[in-house]
C-alpha positions in Angstrom: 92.5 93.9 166.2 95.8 96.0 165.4 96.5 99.3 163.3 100.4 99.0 162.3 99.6 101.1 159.9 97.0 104.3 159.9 94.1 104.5 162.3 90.3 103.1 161.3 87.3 104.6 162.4 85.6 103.3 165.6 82.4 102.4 163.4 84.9 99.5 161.4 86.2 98.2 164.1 83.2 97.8 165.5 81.9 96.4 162.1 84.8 93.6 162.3 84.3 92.6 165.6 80.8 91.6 165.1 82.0 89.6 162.2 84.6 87.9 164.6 81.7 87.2 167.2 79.6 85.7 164.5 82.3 83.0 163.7 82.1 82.0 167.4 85.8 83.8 168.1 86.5 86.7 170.7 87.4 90.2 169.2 89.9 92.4 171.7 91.0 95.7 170.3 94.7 96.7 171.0 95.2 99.5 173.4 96.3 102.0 170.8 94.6 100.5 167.6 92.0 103.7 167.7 95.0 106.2 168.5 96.1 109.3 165.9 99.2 110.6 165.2 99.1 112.1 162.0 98.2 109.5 159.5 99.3 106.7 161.8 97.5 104.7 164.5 99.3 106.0 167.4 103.2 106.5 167.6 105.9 104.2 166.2 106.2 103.0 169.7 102.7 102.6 170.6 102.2 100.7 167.3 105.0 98.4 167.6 104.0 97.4 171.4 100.4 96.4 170.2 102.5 94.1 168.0 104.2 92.6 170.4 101.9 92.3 172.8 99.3 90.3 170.5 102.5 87.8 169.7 103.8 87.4 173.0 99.8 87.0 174.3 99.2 83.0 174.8 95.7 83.9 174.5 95.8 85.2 170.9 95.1 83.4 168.1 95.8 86.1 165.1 96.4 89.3 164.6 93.3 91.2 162.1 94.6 94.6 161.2 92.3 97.0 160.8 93.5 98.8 157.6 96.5 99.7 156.0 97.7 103.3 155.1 100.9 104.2 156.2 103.8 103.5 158.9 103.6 99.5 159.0 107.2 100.0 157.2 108.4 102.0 160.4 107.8 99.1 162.7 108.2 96.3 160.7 111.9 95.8 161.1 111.4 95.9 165.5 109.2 93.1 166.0 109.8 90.7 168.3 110.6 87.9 166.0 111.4 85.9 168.8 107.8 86.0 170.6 106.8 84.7 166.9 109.1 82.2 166.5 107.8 81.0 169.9 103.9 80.9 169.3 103.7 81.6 165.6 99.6 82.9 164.6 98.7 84.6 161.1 98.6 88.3 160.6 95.4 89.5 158.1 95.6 92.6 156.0 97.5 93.8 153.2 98.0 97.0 151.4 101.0 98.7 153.3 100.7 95.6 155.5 102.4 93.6 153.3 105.9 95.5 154.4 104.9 93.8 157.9 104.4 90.2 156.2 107.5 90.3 154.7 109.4 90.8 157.3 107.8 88.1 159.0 108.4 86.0 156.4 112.2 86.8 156.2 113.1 86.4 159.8 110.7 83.9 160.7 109.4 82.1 157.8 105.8 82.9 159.0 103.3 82.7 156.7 100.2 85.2 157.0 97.1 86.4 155.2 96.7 88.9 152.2 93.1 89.8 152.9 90.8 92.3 155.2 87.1 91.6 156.8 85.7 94.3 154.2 83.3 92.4 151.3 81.2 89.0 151.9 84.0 87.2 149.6 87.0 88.7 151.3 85.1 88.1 155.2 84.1 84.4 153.6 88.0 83.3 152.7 89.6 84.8 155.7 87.1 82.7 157.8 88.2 79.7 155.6 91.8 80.6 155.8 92.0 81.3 159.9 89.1 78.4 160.5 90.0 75.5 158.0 92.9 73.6 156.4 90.9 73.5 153.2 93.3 74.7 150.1 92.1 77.9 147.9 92.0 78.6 144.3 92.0 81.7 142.7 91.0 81.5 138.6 92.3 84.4 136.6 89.5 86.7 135.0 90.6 87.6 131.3 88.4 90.9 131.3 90.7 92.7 134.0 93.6 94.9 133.4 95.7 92.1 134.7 94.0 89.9 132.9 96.0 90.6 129.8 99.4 88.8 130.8 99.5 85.3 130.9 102.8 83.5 129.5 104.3 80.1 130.3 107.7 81.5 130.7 110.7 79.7 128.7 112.1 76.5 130.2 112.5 76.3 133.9 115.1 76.2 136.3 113.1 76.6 139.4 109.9 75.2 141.2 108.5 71.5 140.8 107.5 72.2 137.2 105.0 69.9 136.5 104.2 70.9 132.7 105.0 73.8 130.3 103.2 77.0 132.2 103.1 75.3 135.4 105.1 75.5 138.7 105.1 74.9 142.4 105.9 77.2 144.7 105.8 79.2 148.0 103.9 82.6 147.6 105.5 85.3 148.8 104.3 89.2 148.2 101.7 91.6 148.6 101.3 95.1 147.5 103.4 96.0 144.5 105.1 99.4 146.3 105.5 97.8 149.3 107.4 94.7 147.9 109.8 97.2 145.8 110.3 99.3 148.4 111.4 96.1 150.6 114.4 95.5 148.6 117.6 95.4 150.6 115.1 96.2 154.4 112.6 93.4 154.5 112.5 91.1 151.3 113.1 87.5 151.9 114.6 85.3 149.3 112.4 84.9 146.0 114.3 81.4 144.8 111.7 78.7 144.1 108.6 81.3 144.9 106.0 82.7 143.4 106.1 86.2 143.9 102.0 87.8 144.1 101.5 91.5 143.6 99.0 93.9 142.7 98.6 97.5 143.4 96.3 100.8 143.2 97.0 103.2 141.0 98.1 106.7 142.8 100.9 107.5 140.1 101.4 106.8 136.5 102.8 103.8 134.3 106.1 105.0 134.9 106.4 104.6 138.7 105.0 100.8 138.1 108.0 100.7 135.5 110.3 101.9 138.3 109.5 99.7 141.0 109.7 96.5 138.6 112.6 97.5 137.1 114.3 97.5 140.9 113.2 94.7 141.7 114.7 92.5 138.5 118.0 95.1 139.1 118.5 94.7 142.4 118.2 90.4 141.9 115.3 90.4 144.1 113.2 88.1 141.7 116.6 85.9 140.6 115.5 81.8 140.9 111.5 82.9 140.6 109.6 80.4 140.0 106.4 82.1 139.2 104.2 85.6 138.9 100.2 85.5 139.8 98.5 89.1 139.2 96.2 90.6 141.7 94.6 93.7 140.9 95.7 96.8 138.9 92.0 98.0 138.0 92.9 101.0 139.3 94.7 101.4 135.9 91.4 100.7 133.8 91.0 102.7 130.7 94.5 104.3 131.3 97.2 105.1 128.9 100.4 106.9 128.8 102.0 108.1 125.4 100.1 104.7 124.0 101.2 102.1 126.5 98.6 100.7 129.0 99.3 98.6 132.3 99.9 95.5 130.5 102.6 97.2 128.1 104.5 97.8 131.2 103.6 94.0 132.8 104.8 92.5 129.4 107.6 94.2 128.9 109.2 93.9 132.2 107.7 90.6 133.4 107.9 88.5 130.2 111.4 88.5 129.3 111.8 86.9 133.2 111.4 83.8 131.6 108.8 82.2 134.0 105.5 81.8 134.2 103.1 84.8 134.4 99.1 84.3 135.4 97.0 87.7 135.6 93.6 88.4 136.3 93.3 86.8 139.9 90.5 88.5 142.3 92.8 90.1 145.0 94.0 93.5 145.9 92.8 96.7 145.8 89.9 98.5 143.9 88.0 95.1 143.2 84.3 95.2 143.9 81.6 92.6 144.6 79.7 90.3 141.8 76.5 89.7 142.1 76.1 88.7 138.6 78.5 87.1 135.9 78.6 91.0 134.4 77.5 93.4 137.3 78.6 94.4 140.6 76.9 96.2 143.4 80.1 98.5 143.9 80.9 97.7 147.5 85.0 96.9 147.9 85.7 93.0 147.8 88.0 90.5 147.2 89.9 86.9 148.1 91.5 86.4 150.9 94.9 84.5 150.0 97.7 82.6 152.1 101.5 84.1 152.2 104.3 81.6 152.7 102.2 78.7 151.5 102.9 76.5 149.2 100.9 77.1 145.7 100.3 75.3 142.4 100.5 78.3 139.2 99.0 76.8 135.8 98.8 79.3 133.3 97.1 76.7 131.1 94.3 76.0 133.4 94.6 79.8 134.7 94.5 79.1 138.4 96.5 79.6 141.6 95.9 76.4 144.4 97.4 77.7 147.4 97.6 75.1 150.5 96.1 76.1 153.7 97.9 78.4 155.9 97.3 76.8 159.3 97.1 73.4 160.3 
């Protein structure tokens, strides 16, 4: 268990570890995962050398971060890529962990786990992801506020198309401010992939806007094969001057020219079902492999994504 990023509270981490013992594995808590420092778990330093102490450890198998927060972009760029090169093992989280499994991604192609141990579904596919080589498939909800895009995209250049609205690709991605704010620091190259993003809403349409609008500037997302849509429901029932979330989606996404498949059950302000039309309001979600290959079909409105260890 690592905090990159802001500190957890000792009852959590506790709370995770039983989960870890329950699946048969052994929990260890990094030296300065319960430390403060302002908002962050400890100092850059400190952070960073839990890091690289899990990776360069024989004995570890993966890295479970214990939240996200802030200051996982501080570190990111300082890991000892090659301690993971030599003994590669997943990293779990997301939120501002994504900045970290980016730049794991770009300098050592290692592929790593958008999820967190919080929610029975979200414990349930990290177990399957970290346990099992058994692929996962994410169907897109229509009633969510990603929901509203789908599109086939125009003809393809890139990926292994295999029909109008469907392509192959790796999955790269995460959090939607953390990806945009990786442009030029840690993004890898987006040719062939299928970019993932969702995102909470703590600002208006207009910083969502921004952020696409430097990603498709800047040539981040040229030779993209593919979009899949986590959540956005923080953007529920929101409007600005007339335009909702999926205004912006369209308008920036579509003319891209690729495939585009919302509505998938990952991210941030997701709950869990425990009907077809209720929820019990505790946070959830699916667990999903970065830097695996993945199979987008707007038609059937799914995302396969091979398993992440093997």
């Amino acid at each position: 268990m690592i905090s990159p990023a802001s500190y957890p509270d000792r009852a959590s981490v506790d709370g995770y570890l039983a989960i870890l013992d329950s699946w048969g594995l052994v929990g260890e808590v990094a030296d300065h995962a319960l430390d403060e420092w302002g908002y962050m778990a400890g100092s850059d330093q400190d952070r960073l050398d839990d890091v690289n102490a899990a990776f360069r450890d024989p004995g570890v198998r993966a890295l479970i971060t214990t939240r996200g927060g802030a200051g996982a972009y501080r570190i990111a760029a300082e890991v000892d890529f090659n301690a993971v090169r030599a003994d590669p093992k997943p990293v779990v989280g997301f939120s501002d962990i994504t900045y970290l499994h980016l730049a794991l991604a770009k300098n050592c192609g290692l592929g790593s786990i958008h999820g967190c141990l919080v929610g029975p579904t979200a414990q349930a596919t990290v177990r399957q992801l970290l346990m099992s080589v058994e692929p996962i498939t994410l169907a897109a909800d229509p009633s969510t506020v990603s929901g509203a895009m789908r599109c086939s995209g125009g003809e393809q250049r890139t990926g292994e198309q295999q029909d109008q609205g469907e392509v192959r690709g790796r999955v790269i991605g995460g959090n939607l401010t953390s990806v945009a704010t990786s442009v030029g620091v840690h993004l890898p190259m987006m040719e062939g992939a299928i970019l993932f993003l969702e995102d909470q809403r703590l600002v208006g349409l207009g910083t969502v806007d921004r952020q696409l609008t430097q990603l498709i500037s800047s040539g981040a997302l040229d030779g993209l094969a593919g979009i899949a849509l986590g959540s956005f429901e923080g953007f529920r029932g929101y409007r600005d001057r007339g335009w909702t979330l999926a205004n912006v989606l369209n308008d920036r996404l579509g003319p891209l020219g690729v495939p585009v498949l919302g509505g998938l059950y990952a991210g941030h302000d997701l709950t869990t079902t425990t009907t077809t039309t209720t929820t019990d309001g505790r946070p959830d979600q699916t667990a999903l492999p970065l830097g695996s290959m993945a199979t987008l079909s707007t038609t059937k409105g799914t995302l396969t994504i091979d398993p992440i260890v093997h």
